[in-house]
C-alpha positions as CSV (number, residue, x, y, z in Angstrom):
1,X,15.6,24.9,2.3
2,X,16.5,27.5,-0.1
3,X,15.4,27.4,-3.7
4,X,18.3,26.6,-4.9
5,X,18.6,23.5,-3.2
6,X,15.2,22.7,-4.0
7,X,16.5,23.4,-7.7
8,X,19.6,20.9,-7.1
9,X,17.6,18.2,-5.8
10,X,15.0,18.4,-8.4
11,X,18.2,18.2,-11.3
12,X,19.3,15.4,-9.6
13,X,18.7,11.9,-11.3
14,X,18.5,10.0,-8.4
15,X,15.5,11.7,-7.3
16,X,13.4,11.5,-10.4
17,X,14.3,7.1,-9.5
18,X,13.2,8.1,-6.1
19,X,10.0,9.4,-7.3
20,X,9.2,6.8,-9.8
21,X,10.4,4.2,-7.2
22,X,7.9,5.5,-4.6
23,X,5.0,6.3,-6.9
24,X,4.8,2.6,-8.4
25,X,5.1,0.9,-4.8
26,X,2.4,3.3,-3.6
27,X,-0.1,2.2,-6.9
28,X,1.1,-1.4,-6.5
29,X,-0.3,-1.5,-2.7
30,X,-3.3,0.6,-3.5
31,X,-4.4,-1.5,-6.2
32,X,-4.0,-4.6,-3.9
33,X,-6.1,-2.9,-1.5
34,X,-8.9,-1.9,-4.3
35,X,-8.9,-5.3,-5.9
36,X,-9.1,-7.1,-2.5
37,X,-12.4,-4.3,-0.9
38,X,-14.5,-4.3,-4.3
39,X,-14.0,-8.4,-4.9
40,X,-15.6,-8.4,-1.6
41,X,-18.0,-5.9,-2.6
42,X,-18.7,-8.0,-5.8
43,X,-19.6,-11.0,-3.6
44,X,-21.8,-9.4,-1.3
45,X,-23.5,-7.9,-4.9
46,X,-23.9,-11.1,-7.0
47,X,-22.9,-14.2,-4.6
48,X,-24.0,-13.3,-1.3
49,X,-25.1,-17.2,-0.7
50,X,-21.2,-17.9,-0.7
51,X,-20.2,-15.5,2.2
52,X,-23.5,-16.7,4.4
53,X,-22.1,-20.3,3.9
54,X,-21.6,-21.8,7.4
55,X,-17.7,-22.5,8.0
56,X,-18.7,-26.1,9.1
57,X,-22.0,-28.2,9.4
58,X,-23.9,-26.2,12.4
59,X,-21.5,-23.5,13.4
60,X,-22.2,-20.2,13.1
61,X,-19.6,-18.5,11.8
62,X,-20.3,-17.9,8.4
63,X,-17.1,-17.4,5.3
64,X,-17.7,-14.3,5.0
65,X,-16.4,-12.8,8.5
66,X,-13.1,-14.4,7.9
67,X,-12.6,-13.3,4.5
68,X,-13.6,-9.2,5.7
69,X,-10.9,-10.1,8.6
70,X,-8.7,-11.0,6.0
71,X,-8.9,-8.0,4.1
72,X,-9.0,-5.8,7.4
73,X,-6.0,-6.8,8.6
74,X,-4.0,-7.5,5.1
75,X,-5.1,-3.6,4.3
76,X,-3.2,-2.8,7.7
77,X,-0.2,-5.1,7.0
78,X,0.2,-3.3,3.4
79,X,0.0,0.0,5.2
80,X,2.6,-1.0,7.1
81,X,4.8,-2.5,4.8
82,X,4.3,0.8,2.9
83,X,5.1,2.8,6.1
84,X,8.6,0.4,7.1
85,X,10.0,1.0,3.4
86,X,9.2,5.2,3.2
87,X,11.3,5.3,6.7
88,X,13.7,3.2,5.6
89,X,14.7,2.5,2.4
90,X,13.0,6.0,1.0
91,X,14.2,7.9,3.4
92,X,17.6,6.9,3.0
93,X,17.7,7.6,-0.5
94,X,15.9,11.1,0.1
95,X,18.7,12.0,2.8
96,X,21.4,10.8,0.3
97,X,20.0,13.1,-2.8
98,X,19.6,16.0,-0.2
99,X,23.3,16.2,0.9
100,X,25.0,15.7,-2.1
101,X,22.3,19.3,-3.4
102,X,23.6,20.6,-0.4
103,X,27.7,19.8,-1.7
């Protein structure tokens, strides 16, 4: 792309919506993500009697391994989420703001 186009697509409203769109979806997953990792990491610091709890009476599966499954896999659900809406819906928009600059 030249500059100019670069230029164009920069001017264009719809981008600087794209942008803030993108940016707050982006901080909104990755503060889910935080949140989730260091409420773990709180546990483990200053309650780590309630992850060793045993699920049920005499099992050994303890709350803990659920709840870092949990997290594990949510992380990777957000990252795809994130991933499913950037090819989609972003990209859409991007493709739209990119033609009419090229107009």
């Amino acid at each position: 792309m030249s500059s100019l186009l670069y230029q164009k697509v920069r001017a264009n409203p719809r981008f600087a919506e794209l942008a803030a769109r993108r940016s707050r979806f982006a901080l909104l997953l990755t503060a889910a993500v935080l949140v989730s990792y260091y409420a773990l990491m709180m546990l483990v610091a200053f309650a780590p009697q309630v992850l060793k709890t045993p699920i049920a009476e005499g099992a050994t599966l303890t709350v803990g391994v659920p709840i870092g499954a949990v997290i594990i896999i949510g992380s990777w659900l957000l990252t795809g989420w994130f991933v499913s809406r950037a090819n989609g819906e972003f990209d859409e928009l991007n493709q739209q703001i990119v033609q009419e600059a090229s107009k």
